[in-house]
C-alpha positions in Angstrom: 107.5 56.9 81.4 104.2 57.1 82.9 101.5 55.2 82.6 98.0 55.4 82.8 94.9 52.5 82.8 91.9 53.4 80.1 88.7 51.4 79.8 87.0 52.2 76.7 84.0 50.7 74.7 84.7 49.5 71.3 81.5 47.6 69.6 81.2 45.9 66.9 79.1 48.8 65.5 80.1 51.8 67.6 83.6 53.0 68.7 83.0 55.3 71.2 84.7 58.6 70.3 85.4 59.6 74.0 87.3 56.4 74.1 89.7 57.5 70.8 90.0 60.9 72.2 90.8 59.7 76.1 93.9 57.9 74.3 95.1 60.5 71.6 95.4 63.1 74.7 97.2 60.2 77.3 99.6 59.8 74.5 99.8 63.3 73.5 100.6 64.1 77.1 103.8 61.2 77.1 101.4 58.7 78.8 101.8 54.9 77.8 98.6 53.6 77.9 97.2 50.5 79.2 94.1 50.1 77.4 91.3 47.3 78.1 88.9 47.3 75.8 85.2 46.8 76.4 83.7 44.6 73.5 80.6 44.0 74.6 77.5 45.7 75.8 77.6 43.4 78.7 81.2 44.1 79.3 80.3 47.5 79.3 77.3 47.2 82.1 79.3 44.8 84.2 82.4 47.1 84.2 79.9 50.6 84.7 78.5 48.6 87.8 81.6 47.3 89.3 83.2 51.0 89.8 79.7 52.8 90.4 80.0 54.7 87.2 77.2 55.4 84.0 79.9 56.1 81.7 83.0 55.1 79.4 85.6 55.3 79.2 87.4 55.7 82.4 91.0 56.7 82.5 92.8 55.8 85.9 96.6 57.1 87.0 98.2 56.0 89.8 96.0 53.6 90.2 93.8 56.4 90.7 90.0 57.0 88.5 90.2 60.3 86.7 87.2 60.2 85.4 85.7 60.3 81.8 87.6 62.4 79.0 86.1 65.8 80.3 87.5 64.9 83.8 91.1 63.7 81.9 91.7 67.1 79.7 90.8 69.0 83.1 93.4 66.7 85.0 95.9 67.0 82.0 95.2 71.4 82.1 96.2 71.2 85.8 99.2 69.1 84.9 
């Protein structure tokens, strides 16, 4: 099976819905999904710094970053 590495943000008061999405098409597509979830908004900022990005989530495959959910249901199109 493949797998595929998704960072998504999950707050106490928000669950990002990028996040949810990301997921539902990973497992839609027959990914199993390695999922580390960001709890706090400091987790959040540290982990957007450390791979020079201003959003979550962040799907990697391959150990390779996809992107956002936008740049994951392009990747998935070109299958």
């Amino acid at each position: 099976m493949r797998t595929a590495t998704l960072y998504r943000m999950v707050l106490p008061d928000h669950v990002c819905p990028f996040g949810v999405r990301a997921k539902a098409m990973l497992e839609d597509a027959g990914y199993e999904v390695e999922e580390h979830i960001l709890s706090s908004r400091e987790e959040v900022d540290r982990f957007e710094e450390e791979q020079g990005v201003a959003t979550t989530p962040q799907i990697f495959i391959d150990g390779e970053r996809i992107g956002g959910s936008a740049d994951l249901e392009g990747y998935l199109a070109r299958g």
